[in-house]
N, C-alpha and C positions, 0 to 999 in steps of 0.2 A: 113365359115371364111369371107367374101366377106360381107354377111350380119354384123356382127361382127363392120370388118373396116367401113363400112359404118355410123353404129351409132356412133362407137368411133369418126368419122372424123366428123361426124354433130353435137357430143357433146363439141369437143375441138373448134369448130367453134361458137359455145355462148358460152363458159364459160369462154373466153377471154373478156377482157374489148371490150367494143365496142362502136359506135360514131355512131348516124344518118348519115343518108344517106349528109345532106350537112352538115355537119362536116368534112365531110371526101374530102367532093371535093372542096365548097363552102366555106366551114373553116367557117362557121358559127355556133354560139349556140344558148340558148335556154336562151332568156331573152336581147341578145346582141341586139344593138340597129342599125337598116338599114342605118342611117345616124349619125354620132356623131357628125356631124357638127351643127347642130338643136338641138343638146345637149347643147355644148357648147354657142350656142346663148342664150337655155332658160335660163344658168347660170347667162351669162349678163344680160340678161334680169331683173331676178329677182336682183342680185347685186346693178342696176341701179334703181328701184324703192325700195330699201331698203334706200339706202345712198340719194337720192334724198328726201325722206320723211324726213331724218332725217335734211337734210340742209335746208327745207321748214319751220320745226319749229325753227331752231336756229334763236336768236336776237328775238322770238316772244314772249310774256308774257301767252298765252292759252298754254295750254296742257302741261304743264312742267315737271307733272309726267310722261307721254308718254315720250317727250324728255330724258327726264333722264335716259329712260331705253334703247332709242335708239341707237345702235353703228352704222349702215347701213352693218353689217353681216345680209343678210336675214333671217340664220337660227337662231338665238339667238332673233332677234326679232320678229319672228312669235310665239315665247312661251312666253318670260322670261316678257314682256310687263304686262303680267296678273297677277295680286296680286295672284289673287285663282290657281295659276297653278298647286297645287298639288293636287286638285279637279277636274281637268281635263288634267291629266299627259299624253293622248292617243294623243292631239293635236300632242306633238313630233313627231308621225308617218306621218303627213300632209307637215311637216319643211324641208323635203330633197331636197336636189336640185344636179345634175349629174347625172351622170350614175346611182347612186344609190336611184335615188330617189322614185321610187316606193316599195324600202325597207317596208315591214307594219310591221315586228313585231309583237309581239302579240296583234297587234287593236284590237279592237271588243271582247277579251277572258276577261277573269276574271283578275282581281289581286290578284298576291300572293304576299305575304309578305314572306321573308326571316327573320325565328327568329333565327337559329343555324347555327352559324358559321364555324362546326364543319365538316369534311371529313371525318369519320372513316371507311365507306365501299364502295369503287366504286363500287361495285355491287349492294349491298343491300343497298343506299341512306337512309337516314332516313328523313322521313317527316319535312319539314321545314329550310331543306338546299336547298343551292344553287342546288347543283347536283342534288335534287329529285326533283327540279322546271324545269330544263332544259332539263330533259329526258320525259318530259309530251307531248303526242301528241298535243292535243289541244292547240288551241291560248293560251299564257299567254306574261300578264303583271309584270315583276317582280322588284317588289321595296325590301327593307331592314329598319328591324323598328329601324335598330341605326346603329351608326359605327360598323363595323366589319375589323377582318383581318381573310381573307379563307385562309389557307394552303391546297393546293390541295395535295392529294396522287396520284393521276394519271392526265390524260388527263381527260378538262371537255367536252367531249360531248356533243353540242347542240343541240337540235333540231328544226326544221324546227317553224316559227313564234312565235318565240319569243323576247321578250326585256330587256333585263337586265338594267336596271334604277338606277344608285346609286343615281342621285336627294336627298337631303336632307339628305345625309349622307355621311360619309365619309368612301369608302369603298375599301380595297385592295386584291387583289387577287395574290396570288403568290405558287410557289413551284411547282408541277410536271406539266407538260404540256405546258402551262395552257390551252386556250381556247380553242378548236377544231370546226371548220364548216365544215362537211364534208359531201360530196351531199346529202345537203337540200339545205334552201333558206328561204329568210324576216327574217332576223333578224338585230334585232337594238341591238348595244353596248354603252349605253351612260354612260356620269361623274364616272367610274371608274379609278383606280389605278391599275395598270397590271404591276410587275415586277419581277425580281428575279425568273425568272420563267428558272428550268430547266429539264434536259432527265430522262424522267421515260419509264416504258413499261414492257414488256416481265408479264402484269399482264392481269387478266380479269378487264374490264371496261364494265358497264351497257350503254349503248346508247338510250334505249327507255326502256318503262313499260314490253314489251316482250322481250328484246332482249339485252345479253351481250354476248362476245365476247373477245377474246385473242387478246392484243395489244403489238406489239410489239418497238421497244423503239423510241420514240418520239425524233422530233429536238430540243424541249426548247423554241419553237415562244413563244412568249407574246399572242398573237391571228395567228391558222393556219388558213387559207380559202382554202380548196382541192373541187374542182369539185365544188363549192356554188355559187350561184346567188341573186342578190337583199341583196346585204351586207351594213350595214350604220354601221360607225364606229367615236363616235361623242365625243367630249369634255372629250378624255382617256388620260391620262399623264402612258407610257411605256417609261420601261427601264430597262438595267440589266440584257438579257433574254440571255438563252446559244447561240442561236440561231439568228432568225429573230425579232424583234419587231411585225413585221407585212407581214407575205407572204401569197401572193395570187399565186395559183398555179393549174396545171391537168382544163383548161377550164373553172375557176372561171372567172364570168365576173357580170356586174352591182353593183359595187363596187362606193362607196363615203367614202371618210378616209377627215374627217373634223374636225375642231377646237382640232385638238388633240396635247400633248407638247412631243415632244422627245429628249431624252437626255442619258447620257452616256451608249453609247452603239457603238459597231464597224458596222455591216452590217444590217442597220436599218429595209430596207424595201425591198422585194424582190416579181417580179413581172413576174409570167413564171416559167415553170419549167424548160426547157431546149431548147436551142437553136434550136432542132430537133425534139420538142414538137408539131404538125401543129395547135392543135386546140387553143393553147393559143393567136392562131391572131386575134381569137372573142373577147379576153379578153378586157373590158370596163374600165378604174380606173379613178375617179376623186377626184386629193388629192388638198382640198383647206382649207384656213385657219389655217393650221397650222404652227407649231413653232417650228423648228427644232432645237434643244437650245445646251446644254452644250455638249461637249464631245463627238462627233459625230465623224464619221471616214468618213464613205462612205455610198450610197446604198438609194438614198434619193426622188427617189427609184431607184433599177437597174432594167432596164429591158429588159424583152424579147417578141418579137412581141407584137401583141396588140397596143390600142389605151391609151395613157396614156396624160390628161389633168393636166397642172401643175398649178396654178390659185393661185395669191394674199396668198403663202406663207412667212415667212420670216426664210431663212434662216442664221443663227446666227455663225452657226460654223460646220466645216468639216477638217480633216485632208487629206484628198484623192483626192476626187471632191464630188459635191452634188452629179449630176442624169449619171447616168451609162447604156448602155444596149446595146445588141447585137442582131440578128437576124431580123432586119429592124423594129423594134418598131414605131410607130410615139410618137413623141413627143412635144405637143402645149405646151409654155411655156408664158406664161401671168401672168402679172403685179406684180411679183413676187422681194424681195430683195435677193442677194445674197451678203454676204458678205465675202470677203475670208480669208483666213486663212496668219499669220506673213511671211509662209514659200513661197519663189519668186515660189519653184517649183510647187505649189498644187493651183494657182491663175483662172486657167481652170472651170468652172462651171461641163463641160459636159465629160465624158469618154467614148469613143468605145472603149468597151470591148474585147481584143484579135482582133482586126477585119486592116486588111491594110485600108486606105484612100478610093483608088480606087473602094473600095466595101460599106463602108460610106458615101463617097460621096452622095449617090443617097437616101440615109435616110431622111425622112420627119424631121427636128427637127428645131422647130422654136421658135425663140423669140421675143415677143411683147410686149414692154411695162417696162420690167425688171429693175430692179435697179440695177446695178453694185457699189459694195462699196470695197474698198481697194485694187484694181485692179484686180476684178474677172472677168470672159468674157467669154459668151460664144458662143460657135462652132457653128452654126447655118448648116446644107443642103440640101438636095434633091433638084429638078427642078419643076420648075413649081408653087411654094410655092405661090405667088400671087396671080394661079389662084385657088389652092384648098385650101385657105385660105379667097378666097375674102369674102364668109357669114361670116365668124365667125368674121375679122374684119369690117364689117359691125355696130359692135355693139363694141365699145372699151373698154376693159377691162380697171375696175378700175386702176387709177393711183397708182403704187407703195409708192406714199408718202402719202397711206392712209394706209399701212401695219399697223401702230402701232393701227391703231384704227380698222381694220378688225380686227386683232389679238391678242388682248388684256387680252381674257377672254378664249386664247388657254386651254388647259389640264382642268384638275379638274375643277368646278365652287365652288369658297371659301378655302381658305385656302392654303398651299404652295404645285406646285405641281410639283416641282422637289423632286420623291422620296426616293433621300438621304436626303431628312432634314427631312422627314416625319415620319420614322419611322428604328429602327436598326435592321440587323438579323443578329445575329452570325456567324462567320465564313464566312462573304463576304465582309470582309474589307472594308466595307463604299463602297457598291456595292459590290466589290469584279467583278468577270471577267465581260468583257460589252459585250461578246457574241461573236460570228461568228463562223461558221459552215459549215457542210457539207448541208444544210435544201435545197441546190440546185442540190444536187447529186440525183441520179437515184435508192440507196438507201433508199431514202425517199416515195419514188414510192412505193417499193416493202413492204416495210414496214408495211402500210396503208393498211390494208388486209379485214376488216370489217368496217358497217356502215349501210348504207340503202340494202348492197347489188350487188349494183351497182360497176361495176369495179372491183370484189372482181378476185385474183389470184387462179384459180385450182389451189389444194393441189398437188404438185407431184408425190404422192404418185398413183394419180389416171391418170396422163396423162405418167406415163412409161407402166402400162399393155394396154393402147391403143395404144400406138407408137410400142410395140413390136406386137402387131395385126396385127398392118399395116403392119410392115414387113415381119413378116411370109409370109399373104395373099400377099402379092407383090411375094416375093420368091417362093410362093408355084401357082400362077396367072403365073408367068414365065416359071416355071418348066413344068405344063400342056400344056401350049403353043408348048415350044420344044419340049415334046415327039411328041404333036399331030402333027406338022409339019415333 
């Protein structure tokens, strides 16, 4: 019996999720960066030599087509510059900059082309969709040879380096899920359409060429990130989603969310899983360049712990507050527009989440540079902010009155990418709901049951004949004791 409890107690001891050794003490992950202050400088850095080349040519008559293509967004200009770029589409994977920028993607892999636009079996994918390209070990590069609209049936399942490219085409993805990242890592999402995405599950879904699985029901994000690293998420116009537009969560860290358009939607963007989460204080986010547009409520992003860089956004519109979060987050807030909303009461940029003063107070959250327009303002505090701020302002972020032109060519490349004018779907009233959910509750946790493996929940079915083992052997470990005494 003794023997029994033994293996049952060293069985229930792995088949719990579990955290390396400094995860657990050091709160460190795997890909999280030792200093993010050296982050945030190489950001300026490159910012600073984008927009300075671009003001080098202006008023000059050489290089005109250079000029023309230049906005001083470094990423936009390290591709879009080149006539031939879609003879050498992998450059994208060189273009990152932040936390996420060693993102590769499918570098180096093949390209596949997307011809059917077609879902019909999340298990059995049919060659030539989205879903059969994504579940492929190997590096891949994925393009699409025309417009398409994917109506997903379930969750799409990524895996680990890949790039989903709509480049030169106009492409949307909507209906159950949609995107899933769940612990892998290097993947690029660039110029897609992500919306309308809501709660499927309780189905089997294929995740790899070996390996499907019972899923059971999803929050509706537009893109989930659970347990991923080295995430780049580039030039996506979301919206519309049951849930989150965009949560990162469970230890995701090395995250860049850039040049992307958001809009009608309630709880945008979600960063943490829970307040009581320890490992999400590795978590890395650097959301820059984008365009936080129509019909926004909150959540821009909330977050919790973690390092979250807010950089040469322009936000357009909020009913709530933009950036939200609890659980002592840092928050660098540079050269960023806020603009606030008609209502006197919602004029606040920043929200402490359920949290009194006396316990916010001491939160790193800082503003540099920002635009306030229509009396928006925000909360700035912690101690000491000048001196663990002194590198990053070292290097000064872009002027806020360069927003229009950082931000210009936010969402989709070509065409409208607010998508309600894009495209109708029945029965969601020109949109129809903009989302918000439980995608924060502990629900969502348990939910998430397959994938790599990793994290998966014993069945219960197998951890009650071990718990009654141990008790017997306890019971019956006692009983001997007493006689023999």
């Amino acid at each position: 019996m003794l023997l029994i409890t033994c293996i049952c107690l060293i069985w229930l001891s792995n088949a719990f999720p579990s955290y390396p050794v400094e995860a657990a003490y050091n709160l460190t992950l795997p890909h999280q960066h030792p200093d993010p202050e050296a982050v945030v400088q190489q950001v300026q850095r490159s910012l600073n030599h984008s927009v300075s080349r671009r003001r080098a040519l202006l008023g000059t008559h050489e290089e005109k087509d250079s000029f023309s293509c230049l906005t001083g967004n470094p990423i936009d200009d390290c591709w879009r510059c080149d006539p031939n770029w879609q003879n050498n589409r992998q450059l994208l994977a060189s273009c990152g900059i932040g936390f996420g920028r060693n993102a590769l993607g499918g570098k180096g892999g093949q390209i596949y082309m997307v011809t059917d636009s077609s879902d019909r079996d999340p298990v059995s994918p049919t060659p030539g969709t989205l879903r059969f390209a994504v579940i492929q070990t190997e590096p891949l590069w994925i393009i699409f040879s025309g417009n398409m609209l994917i109506r997903l049936k379930e969750e799409l399942i990524v895996n680990s380096f890949k790039t989903i490219d709509g480049r030169g085409a106009n492409v949307h993805i909507t209906g159950g899920g949609c995107i899933t990242l769940q612990y892998i890592s290097n993947v690029i999402i660039h110029n897609v359409h992500i919306h309308h995405c809501v709660s499927t599950g309780n189905a089997n879904v294929r995740s790899s060429p070996t390996h499907w699985g019972w899923r059971t029901k999803s929050d509706g994000d537009g893109i989930s990130i659970f347990g991923a690293s080295n995430i780049w998420v580039d030039h996506c116009s979301l919206s519309y989603c049951k849930d989150g537009l965009i949560d990162a969560i469970m230890g995701s860290t090395a995250i860049t969310i850039s040049n992307n358009y958001f809009s009608h939607h309630n709880e945008v963007m979600l960063l943490g899983h829970s307040d009581d989460y320890l490992p999400d204080s590795g978590m890395q986010v650097t959301i820059i360049f984008n365009h936080f547009g129509q019909a926004l409520v909150q959540r821009m992003p909330r977050c919790r712990r973690g390092y979250i860089h807010v950089v040469n956004n322009d936000f357009t519109q909020w009913e709530m507050y933009a950036i939200g979060g609890s659980a002592n987050p840092t928050i660098n807030s540079q050269g960023n527009r806020y603009m606030a909303p008609s209502d006197p009461n919602a004029k606040e940029v920043t929200k402490r989440v359920e949290t009194e003063e006396r316990e916010w107070s001491g939160w790193n959250w800082r503003t540099e540079g920002d635009m306030m327009v229509n009396g928006a303002f925000f909360v700035p505090s912690g101690e000491g902010l000048a001196v663990k701020y002194a590198k990053a302002s070292s290097v000064d972020p872009k002027s806020s009155a360069l927003i229009d032109q950082l931000t210009m060519n936010a969402g989709v490349l070509g065409g409208t990418r607010d998508n309600s004018k894009s495209i109708a779907y029945p029965g969601f009233n020109n949109g129809g709901s903009s989302g918000g959910g439980s995608g924060d509750e502990d629900d969502g946790f348990f939910g998430m049951t397959f994938g790599s493996g990793a994290g998966a929940i014993p069945p219960p079915s197998f951890i009650l004949p071990c718990l009654t083992a141990f008790i017997l052997s306890l019971f019956s470990w006692l009983n001997s004791s007493s006689t023999s005494s």
